[in-house]
C-alpha positions as CSV (number, residue, x, y, z in Angstrom):
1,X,217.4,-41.9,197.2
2,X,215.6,-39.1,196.8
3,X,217.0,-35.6,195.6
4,X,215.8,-32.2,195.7
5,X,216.3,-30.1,192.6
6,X,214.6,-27.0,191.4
7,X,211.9,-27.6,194.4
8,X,210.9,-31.1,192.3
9,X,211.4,-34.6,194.3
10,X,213.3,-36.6,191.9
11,X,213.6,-40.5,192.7
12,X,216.2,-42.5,191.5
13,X,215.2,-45.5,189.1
14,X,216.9,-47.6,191.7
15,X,214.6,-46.6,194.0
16,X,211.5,-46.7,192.1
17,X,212.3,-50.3,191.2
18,X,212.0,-51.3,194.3
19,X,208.9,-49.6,194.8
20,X,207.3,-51.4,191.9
21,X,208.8,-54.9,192.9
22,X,207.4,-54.7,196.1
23,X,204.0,-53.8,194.6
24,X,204.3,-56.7,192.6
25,X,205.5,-59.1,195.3
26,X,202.5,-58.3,197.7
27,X,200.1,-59.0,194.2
28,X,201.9,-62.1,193.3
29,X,202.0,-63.5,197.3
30,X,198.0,-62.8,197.4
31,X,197.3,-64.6,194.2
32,X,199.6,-67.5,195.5
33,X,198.0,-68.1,199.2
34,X,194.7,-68.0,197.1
35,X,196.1,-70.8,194.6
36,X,197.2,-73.0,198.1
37,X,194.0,-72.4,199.8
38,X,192.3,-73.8,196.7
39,X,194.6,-76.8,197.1
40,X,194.5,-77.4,200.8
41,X,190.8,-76.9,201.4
42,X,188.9,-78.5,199.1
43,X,185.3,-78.2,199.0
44,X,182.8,-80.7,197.6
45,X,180.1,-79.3,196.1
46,X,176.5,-80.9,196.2
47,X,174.8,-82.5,192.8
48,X,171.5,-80.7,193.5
49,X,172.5,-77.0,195.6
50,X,170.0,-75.6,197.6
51,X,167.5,-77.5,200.2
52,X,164.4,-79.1,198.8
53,X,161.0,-77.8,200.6
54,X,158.6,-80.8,201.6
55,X,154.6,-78.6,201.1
56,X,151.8,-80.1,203.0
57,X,148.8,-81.5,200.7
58,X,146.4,-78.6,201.0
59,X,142.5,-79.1,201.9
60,X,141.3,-77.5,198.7
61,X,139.5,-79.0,196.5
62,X,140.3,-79.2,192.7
63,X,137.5,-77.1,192.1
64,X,138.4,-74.5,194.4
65,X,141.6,-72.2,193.4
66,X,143.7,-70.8,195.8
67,X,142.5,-67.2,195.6
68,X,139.2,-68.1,196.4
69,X,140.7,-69.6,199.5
70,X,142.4,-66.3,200.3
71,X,139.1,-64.2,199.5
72,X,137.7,-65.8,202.2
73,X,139.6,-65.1,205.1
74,X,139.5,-60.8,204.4
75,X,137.0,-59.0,205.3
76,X,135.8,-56.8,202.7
77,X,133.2,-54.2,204.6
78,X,136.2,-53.5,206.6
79,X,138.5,-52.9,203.6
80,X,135.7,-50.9,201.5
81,X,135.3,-48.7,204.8
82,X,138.7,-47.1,204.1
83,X,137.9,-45.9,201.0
84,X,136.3,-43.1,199.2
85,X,135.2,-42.7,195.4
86,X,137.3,-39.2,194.9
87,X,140.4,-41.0,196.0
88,X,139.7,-43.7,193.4
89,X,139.1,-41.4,190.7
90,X,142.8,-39.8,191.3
91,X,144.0,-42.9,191.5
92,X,142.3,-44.5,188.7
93,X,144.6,-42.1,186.2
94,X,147.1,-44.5,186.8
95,X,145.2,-47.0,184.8
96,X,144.1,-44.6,181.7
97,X,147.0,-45.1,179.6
98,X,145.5,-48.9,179.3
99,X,141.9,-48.7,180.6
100,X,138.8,-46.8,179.7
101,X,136.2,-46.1,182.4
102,X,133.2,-44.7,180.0
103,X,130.0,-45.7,179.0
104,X,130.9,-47.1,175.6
105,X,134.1,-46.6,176.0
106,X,137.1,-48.7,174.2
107,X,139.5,-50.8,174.6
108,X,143.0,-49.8,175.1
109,X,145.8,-52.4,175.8
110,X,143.6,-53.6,178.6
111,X,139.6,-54.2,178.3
112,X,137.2,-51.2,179.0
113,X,135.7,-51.4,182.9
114,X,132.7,-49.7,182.4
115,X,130.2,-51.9,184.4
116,X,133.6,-54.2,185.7
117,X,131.6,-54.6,189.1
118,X,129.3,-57.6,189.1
119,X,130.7,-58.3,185.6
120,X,131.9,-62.1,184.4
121,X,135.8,-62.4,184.7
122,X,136.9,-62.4,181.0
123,X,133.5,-61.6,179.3
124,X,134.3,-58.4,177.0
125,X,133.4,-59.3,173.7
126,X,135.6,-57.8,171.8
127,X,139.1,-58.0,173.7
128,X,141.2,-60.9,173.4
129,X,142.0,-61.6,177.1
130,X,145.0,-64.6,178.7
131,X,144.0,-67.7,178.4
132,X,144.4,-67.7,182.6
133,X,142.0,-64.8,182.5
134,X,139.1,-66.5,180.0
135,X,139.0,-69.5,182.0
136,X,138.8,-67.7,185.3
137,X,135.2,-68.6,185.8
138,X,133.9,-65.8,188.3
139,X,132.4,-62.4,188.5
140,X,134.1,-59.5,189.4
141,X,133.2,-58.6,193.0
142,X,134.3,-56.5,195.6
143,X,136.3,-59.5,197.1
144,X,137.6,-60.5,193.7
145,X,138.9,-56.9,192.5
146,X,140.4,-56.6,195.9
147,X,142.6,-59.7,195.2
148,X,143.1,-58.9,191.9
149,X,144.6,-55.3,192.7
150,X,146.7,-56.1,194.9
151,X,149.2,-58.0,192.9
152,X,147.1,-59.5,189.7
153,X,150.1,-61.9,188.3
154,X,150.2,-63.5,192.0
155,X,146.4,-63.4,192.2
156,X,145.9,-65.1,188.6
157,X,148.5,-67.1,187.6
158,X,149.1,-66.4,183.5
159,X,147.3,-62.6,183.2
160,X,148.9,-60.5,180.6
161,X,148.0,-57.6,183.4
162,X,151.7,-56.4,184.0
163,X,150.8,-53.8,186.4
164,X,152.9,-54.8,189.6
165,X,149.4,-53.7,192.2
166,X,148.3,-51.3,194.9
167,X,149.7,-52.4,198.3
168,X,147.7,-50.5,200.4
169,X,143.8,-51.3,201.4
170,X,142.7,-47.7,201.3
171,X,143.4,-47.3,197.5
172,X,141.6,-50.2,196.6
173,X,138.9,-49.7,198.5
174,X,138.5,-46.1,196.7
175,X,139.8,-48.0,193.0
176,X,136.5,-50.3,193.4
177,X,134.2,-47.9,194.7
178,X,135.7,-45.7,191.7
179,X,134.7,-48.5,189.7
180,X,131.4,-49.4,191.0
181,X,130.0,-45.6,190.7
182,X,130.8,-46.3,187.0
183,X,128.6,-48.6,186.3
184,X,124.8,-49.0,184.3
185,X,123.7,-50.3,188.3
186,X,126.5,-49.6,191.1
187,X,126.1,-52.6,193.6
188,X,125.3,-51.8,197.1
189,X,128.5,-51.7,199.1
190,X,128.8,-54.5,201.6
């Protein structure tokens, strides 16, 4: 029961117990229909979870790599159409803390890209690139920096390149134009 004195509710313990043993009745009743449950339903679980994909033998060739494959179906006039060189220089100061863009310029964590366009993949002298990088045996074009930039450790399995990409067309159109404009001899855009 409760009582009223000095404008406080006071309960009495009887009262309270049976509060709390209610509390503690609904807690042990939920753990026990979960216990039962357990019993009375028993799932089997599978060896191996999960469903196992069957993948289609591709057409390429050992020689070709899958990127090359994927370079071919964009068209890259289109893509460089978007861009613009002043974009790519805002842009680019994303990529200072681990690139240099001068004539001359050093390495940083990442090689220097002065001259990048037209350039062999992995051919800096003095920078010590992944092993997936070194054996990539291309240039770098305008099709091949587009791939690249998008999402390099999807595009080249094994770079050290941690920089998650640039989703959208525009900016790397204006990253590679950026690029190309730094250069000994830009290459004519296609």
């Amino acid at each position: 029961m409760l009582y009223v004195q000095n404008n406080i509710f006071k309960m009495d313990s009887f009262e309270l117990n049976k509060i709390i043993a209610a509390i503690l009745m609904v807690a042990l009743l939920v753990i026990g229909l979960g216990k039962i449950t357990d019993l009375v339903f028993h799932v089997k679980k599978p060896e191996n979870p999960g469903y196992k994909i069957e993948v289609e033998s591709s057409s390429i060739s050992s020689g070709e790599s899958q990127a090359t494959k994927i370079v071919e179906e964009i068209d890259i006039a289109a893509i460089m159409a978007q861009g613009d060189i002043a974009s790519g220089e805002k842009i680019f100061k994303k990529c200072v803390a681990c690139h240099s863009i001068n004539s001359g310029g050093a390495n940083k964590i990442g090689p220097a890209l002065y001259n990048v366009v037209g350039r062999k993949v992995g051919s800096v002298a003095d920078y010590k690139y992944s092993k997936a990088l070194a054996s990539y045996d291309k240039d770098w074009t305008f099709e091949e920096l587009n791939g690249f930039l998008k999402k390099p450790a999807s595009y080249i399995k094994g770079t050290k390149m941690s920089y998650a990409g640039l989703r959208k067309e525009k900016d790397r159109a204006s990253i590679i134009k950026y690029l190309n404009q730094n250069s000994d001899s830009p290459k004519p855009l296609p």
